[in-house]
VOGU-3710 file (C-alpha; in Angstrom, 3 decimals, decimal comma):
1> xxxxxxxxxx> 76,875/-33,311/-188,391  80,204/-34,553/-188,878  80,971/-31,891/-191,626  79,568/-28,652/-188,854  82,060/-30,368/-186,537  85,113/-29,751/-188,616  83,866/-26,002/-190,037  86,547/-23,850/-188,954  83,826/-21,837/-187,091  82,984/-24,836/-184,552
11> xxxxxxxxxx> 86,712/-23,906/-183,305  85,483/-19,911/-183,617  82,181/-20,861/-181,398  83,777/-22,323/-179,065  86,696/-20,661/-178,114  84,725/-17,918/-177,822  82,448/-19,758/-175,325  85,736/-20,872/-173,236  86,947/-16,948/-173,423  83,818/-16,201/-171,519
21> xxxxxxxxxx> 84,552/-18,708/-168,795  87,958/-18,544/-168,612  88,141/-14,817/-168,555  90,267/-13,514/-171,609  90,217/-9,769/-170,949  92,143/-7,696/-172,426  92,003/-4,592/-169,611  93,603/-7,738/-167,150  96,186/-8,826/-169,094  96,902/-6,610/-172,128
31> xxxxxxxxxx> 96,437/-6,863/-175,676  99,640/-9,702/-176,221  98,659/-11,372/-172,986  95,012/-11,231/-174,009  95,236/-12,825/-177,825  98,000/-15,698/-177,162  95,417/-16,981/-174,228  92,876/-16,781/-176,577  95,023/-18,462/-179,079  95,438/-21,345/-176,846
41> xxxxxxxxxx> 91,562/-21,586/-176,175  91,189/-21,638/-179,746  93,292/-24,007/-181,419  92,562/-26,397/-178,440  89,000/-26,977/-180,520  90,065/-26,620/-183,268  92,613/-29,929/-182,746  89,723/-31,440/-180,379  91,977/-31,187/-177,503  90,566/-33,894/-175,152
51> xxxxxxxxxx> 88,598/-32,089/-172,571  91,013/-33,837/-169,564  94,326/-32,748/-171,686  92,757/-29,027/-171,825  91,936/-28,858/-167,879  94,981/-30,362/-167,240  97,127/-27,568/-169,138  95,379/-25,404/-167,989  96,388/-25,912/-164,169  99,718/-26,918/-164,522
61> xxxxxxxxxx> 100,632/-24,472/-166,724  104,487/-22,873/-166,113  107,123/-21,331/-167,714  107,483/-18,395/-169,734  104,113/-16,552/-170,612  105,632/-16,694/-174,338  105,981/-20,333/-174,395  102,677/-21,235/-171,900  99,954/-19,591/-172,932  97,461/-21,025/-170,344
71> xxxxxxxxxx> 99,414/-19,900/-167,594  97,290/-16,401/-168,249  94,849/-18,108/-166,514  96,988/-17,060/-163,187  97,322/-13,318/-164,567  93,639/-13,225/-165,137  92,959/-14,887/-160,943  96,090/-13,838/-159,613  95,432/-14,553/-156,016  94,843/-18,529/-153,983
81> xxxxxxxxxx> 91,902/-18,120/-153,502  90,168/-16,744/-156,274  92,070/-19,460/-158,231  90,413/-22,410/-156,275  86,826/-20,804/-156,483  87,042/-20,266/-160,070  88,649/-23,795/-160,629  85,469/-25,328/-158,947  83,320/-23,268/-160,453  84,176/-23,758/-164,028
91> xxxxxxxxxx> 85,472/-27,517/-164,119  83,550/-29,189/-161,217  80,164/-27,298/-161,396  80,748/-26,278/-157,807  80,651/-23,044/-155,933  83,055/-23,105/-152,677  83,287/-19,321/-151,851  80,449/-19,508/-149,515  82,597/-21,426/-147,494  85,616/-19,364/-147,894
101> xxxxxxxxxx> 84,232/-17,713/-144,220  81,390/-19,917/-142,736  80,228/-23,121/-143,377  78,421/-23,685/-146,915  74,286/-22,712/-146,184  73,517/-25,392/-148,851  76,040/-28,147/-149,139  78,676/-29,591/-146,732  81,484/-27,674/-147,860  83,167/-25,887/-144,722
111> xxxxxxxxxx> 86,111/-24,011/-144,228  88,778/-26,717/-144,322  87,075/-27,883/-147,831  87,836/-24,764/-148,864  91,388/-23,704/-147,801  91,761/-27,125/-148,779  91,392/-26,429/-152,163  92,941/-23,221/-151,868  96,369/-24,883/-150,912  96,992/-26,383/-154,302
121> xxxxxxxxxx> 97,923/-22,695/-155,688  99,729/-21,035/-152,644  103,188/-21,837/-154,359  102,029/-20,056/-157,884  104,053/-16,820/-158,789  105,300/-14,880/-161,055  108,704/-13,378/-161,494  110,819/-11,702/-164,266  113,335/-13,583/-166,754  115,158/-13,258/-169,801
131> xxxxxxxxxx> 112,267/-14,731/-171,659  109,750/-12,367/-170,106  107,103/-12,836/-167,080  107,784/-16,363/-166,119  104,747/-18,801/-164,016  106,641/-20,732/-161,381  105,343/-23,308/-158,618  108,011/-24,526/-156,655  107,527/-22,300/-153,274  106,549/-23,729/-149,734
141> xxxxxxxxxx> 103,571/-21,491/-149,058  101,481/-22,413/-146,636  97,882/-22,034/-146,196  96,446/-20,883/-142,610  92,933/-21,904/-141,558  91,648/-18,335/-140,484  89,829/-19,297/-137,533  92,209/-21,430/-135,821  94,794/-20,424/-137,130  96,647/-23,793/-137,720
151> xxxxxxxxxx> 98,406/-24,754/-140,936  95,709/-26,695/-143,925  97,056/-28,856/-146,147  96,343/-29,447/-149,877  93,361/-31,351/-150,732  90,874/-32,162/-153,201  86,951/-31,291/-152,359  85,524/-34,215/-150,548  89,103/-36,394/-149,706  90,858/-36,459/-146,386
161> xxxxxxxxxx> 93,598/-33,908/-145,334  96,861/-35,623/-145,536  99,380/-35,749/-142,802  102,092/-34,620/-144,927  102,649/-31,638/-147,339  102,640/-33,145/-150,485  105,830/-32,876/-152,543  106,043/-31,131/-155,790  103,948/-28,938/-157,792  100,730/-29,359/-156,002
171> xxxxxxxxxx> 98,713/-28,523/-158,982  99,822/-31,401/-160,546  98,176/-33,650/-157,502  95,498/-31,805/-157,996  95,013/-32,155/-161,996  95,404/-36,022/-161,327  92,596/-35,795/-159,159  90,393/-33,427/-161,194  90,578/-35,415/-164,473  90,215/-38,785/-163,097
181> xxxxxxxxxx> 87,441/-41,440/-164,328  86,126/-41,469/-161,255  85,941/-37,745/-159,944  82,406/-37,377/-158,528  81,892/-33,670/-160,889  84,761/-33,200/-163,992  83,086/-34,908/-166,595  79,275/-34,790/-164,760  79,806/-31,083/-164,911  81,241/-30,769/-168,347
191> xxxxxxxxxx> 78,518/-33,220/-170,160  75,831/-31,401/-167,920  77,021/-27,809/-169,825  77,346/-28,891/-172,648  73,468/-30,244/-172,058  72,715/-27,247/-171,268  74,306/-25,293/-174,346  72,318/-27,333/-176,862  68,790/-27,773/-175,000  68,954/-24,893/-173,005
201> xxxxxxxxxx> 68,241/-25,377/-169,341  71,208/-27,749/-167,311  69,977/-31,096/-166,270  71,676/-29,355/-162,884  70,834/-26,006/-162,934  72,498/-23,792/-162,923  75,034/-25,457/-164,523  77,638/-24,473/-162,481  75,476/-25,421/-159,251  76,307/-28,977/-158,340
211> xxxxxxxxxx> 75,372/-29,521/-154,507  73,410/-31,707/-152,512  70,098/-29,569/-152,378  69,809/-29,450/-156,218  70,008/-32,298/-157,316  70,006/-33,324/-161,280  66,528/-34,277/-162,577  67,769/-36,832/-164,478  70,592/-38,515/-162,493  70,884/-41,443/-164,613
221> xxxxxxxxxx> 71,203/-38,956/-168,054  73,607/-36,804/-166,813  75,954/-40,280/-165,550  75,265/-41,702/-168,652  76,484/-38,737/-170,837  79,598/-38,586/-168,175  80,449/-41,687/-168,861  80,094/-41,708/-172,262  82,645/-38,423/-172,374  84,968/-40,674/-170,197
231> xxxxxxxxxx> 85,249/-43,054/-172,267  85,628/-41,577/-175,114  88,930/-39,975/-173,852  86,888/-36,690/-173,411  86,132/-36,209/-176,797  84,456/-33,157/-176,888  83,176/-33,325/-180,008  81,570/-37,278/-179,673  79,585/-35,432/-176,530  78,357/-32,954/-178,639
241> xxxxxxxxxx> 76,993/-36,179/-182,003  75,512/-38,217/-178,660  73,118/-34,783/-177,771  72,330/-33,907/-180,423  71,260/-37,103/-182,115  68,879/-37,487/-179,704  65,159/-37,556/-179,986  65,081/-34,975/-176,929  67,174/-32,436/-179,212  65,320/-33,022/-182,156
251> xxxxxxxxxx> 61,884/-32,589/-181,005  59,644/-28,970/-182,060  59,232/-26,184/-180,407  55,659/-26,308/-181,223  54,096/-26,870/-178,162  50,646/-29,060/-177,494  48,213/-28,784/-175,115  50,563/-31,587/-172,420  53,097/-29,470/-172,696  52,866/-25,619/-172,688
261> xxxxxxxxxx> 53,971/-24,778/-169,800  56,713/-27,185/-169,075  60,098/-25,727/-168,754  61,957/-28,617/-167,299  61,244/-32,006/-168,742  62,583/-31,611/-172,155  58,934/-32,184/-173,552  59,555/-29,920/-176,072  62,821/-27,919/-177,756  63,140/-24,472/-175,952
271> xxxxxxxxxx> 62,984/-21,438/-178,055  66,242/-19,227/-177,282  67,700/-16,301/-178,452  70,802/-16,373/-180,379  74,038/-15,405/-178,607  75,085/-11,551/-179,519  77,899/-12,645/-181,307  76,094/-15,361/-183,659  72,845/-12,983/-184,036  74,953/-10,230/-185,587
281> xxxxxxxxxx> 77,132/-12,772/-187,756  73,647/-13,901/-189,154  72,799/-10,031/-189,942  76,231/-10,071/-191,905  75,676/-12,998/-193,150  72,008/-12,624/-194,445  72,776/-9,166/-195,903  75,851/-10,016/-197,212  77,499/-6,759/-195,962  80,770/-7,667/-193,168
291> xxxxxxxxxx> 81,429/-5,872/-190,401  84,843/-3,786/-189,562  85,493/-3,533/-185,527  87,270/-1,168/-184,488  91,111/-1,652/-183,659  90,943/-5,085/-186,129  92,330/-5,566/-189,487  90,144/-6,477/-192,093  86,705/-7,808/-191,262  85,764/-10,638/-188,953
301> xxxxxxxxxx> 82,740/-12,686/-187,872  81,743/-11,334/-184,157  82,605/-15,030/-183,241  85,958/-14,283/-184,391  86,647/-11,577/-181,481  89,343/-12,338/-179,162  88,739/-9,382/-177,289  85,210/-8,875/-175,763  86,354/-5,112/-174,475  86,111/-4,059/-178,074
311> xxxxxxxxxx> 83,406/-1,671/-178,211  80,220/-2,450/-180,430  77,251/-1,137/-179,369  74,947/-3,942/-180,647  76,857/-6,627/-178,949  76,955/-4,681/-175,830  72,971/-4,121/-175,936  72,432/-8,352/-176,800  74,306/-9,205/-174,112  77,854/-10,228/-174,290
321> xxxxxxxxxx> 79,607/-10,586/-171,028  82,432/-7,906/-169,970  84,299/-11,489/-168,610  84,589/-10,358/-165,084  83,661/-13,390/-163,688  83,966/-16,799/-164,509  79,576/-17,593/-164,348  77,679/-18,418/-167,348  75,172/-15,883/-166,073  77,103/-13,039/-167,410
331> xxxxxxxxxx> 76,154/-13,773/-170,792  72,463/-11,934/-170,922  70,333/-14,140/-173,150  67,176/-12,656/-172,269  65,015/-10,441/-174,495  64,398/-6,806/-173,862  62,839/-3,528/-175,592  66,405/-1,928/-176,323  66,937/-4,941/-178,619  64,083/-4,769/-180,469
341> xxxxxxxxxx> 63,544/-1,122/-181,441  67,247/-1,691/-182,545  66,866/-4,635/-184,743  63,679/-2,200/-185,876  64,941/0,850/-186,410  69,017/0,985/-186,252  70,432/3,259/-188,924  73,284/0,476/-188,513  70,698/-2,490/-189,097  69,129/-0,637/-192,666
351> xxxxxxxxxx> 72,295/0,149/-193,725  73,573/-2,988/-194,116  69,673/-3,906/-195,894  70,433/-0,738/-198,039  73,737/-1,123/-198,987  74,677/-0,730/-202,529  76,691/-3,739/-202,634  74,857/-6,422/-200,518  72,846/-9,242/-200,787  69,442/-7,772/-200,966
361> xxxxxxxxxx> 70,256/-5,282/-203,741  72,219/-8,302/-205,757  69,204/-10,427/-205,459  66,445/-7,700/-206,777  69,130/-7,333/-209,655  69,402/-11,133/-210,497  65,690/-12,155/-209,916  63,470/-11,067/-212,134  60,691/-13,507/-211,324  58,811/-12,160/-207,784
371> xxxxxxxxxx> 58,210/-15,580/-206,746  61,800/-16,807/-207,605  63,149/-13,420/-205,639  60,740/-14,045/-202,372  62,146/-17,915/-202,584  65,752/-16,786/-202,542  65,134/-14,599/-199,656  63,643/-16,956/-197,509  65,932/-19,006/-198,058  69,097/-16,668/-197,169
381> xxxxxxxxxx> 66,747/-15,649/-193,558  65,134/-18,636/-192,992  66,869/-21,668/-194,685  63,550/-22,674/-195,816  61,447/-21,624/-198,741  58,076/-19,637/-198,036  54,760/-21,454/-197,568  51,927/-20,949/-200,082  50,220/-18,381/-197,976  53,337/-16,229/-196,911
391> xxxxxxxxxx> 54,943/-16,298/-200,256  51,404/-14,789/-202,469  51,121/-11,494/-200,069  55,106/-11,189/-200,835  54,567/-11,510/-204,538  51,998/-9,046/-204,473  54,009/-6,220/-202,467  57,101/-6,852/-204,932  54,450/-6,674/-208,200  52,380/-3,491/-206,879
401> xxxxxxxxxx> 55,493/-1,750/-205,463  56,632/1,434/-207,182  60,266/0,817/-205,943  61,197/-2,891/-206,365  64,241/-2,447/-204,480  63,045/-0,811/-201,428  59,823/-3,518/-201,378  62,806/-6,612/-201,508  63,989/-4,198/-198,437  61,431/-4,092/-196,560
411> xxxxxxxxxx> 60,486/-8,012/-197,171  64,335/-8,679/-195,946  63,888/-5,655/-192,441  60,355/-7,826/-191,989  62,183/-11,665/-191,615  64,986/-9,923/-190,315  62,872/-8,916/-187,049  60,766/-12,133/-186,933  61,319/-14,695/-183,795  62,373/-17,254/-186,849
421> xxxxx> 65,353/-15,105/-187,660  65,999/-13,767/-184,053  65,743/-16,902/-182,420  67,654/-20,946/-182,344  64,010/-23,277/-182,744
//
């Protein structure tokens, strides 16, 4: 586990997963704009950025655009109040825009919570400077409550209105607050995602859903892992060891007759699709044959894209989010027809079996032996060697085949569209 941990493609995953949430888009903020935000995201996992030093960044971000990358945050939710929903939203698990004009239908939020929140951004601008486009937060801006009319002053969700402005870069107040021990949703929200990431439903869900009608099923899990991320100085890495060394993550996905139909008691581990990006890595990957996007240098895993307007059309069809919002529910993880006629039948999928140069071809070349040859490529699909009774049928199609290349080809296109390939189990 350790070893995965420090693979330069943990960094890759994840900054990838962060670009979704925090909205690295190239059409918002240009191509320069676009990458050194992404940058940021990226080599915050890679150096295992505590999870409290990242938010924190994050928010109080200022200065040049050169020398603060996070501050693109501001470019990408340039206005007050989109930049308190989406700061709920992603690092407290809550959603406040209901209450934005009415009372919240399903929590107690209300309008004052809300402008509340608001008021820690109203001094946040931009202006011009030697250095180029510059993130300041030293204005006065006040924030009006729309219905009355009178002036609302900074403060957190839940906490009283003070009587005072507070002095200062408010964001910094408000990064205090957000990142502190006891904050009722930072790290309940963040251990509660990360939950979700590896076992596949949110112990709150969804995950970025926390209210008083939906409640977690397992309060004293989700505390427990918050804790734990607490005091491990919000190490995000130690979260991820503690879930998956647990007997919950480990269990099948072969389900018994007590638990078939459960979907929310952990009972059993969830089969899930792979995300676009990693499915179409493992179709490099297993066929040995890279991909070149178009507008990079060089080739690249998928996981490796800064830029999710590039235009593929298989990771468009599997899913991956355009990043116009900041909910996890823009990623499509669910199957559907288009996918698998194209995993079936995509000139672009038996190419890459075909190709002169690949894996499957090399393999045919080097194995003589049937047996040896159906071994190797269950091994490069599945990460497992065959089973008595799949591997004889395989020998037999290799053995009676006039074309031993095209039969290897058509035993790699077969495990290529099986759920053991297609799916995480």
């Amino acid at each position: 586990v350790d070893e995965l941990l420090e693979r330069p493609e943990f960094a890759d995953y994840w900054a990838l997963k962060w670009s979704d949430l925090l909205r690295v888009n190239r059409r918002v903020l240009g191509r320069e704009g676009a990458y050194t935000y992404y940058r940021w995201i990226h080599d915050s996992f890679a150096a295992n950025k505590p999870l409290d030093q990242f938010a924190r960044e994050l928010l109080t971000a200022e200065g040049p655009l050169s020398e603060s990358p996070a501050g693109q945050f501001y470019k990408v939710v340039p206005k007050p109040n989109e930049m308190a929903s989406t700061v709920s939203q992603v690092f407290l698990g809550v959603r406040i825009e209901c209450a934005q004009c009415h009372h919240h239908p399903w929590d107690r939020w209300g309008q004052n919570d809300y402008f509340g929140m608001q008021a820690f951004f109203t001094q946040v601008k931009f202006k011009s400077s030697p250095l180029g486009e510059m993130l300041t937060s030293n204005g006065n801006a006040a924030t009006k409550h729309p219905r009355t009319g009178a002036a609302v002053l900074a403060h957190p969700l839940g906490e009283v209105e003070p009587e005072e402005t507070p002095e200062g870069d408010r964001r910094e107040l408000l990064a205090d607050w957000l990142v502190a021990g006891d904050n009722p949703w930072f790290a309940r929200s963040l251990a509660n995602r990360t939950w979700a990431h590896f076992l596949g439903r949110g112990l709150v869900e969804p995950v970025d859903d926390f209210r008083l009608t939906n409640p977690p099923t397992n309060p004293k899990l989700l505390d427990a892992l918050a804790q734990q991320l607490v005091d491990s100085g919000y190490d995000f890495r130690q979260l991820i060891r503690t879930i998956i060394a647990t007997r919950t993550y480990q269990r099948t996905t072969r389900p018994n007759e007590s638990n078939a139909r459960d979907e929310q008691n952990y009972s059993r581990f969830p089969m899930k699709r792979m995300d676009a990006e990693v499915l179409f890595d493992a179709v490099c990957q297993t066929t040995g044959v890279p991909e070149k996007f178009v507008g990079l240098p060089g080739t690249r895993r998928a996981i490796q894209l800064w830029d999710s307007q590039s235009s593929h059309y298989f990771l468009t069809l599997f899913g991956r989010p355009v990043r116009e919002t900041a909910c996890e529910c823009e990623r499509v993880a669910e199957p559907t027809v288009g996918q698998t006629l194209h995993v079936l039948n995509s000139p672009d999928i038996h190419n890459k079996l075909r190709h002169a140069g690949g894996r499957i071809g090399r393999l045919e070349r080097e194995l003589p032996d049937n047996g040896e040859l159906v071994d190797e490529l269950y091994l490069t699909f599945f990460s497992r060697r065959p089973t008595s009774d799949e591997r004889m049928p395989l020998v037999a199609h290799l053995a009676n085949s006039a074309n031993r290349r095209e039969a290897a080809e058509d035993i790699a296109w077969s495990l290529m569209n099986s759920l053991e390939f297609l799916f995480n189990h």
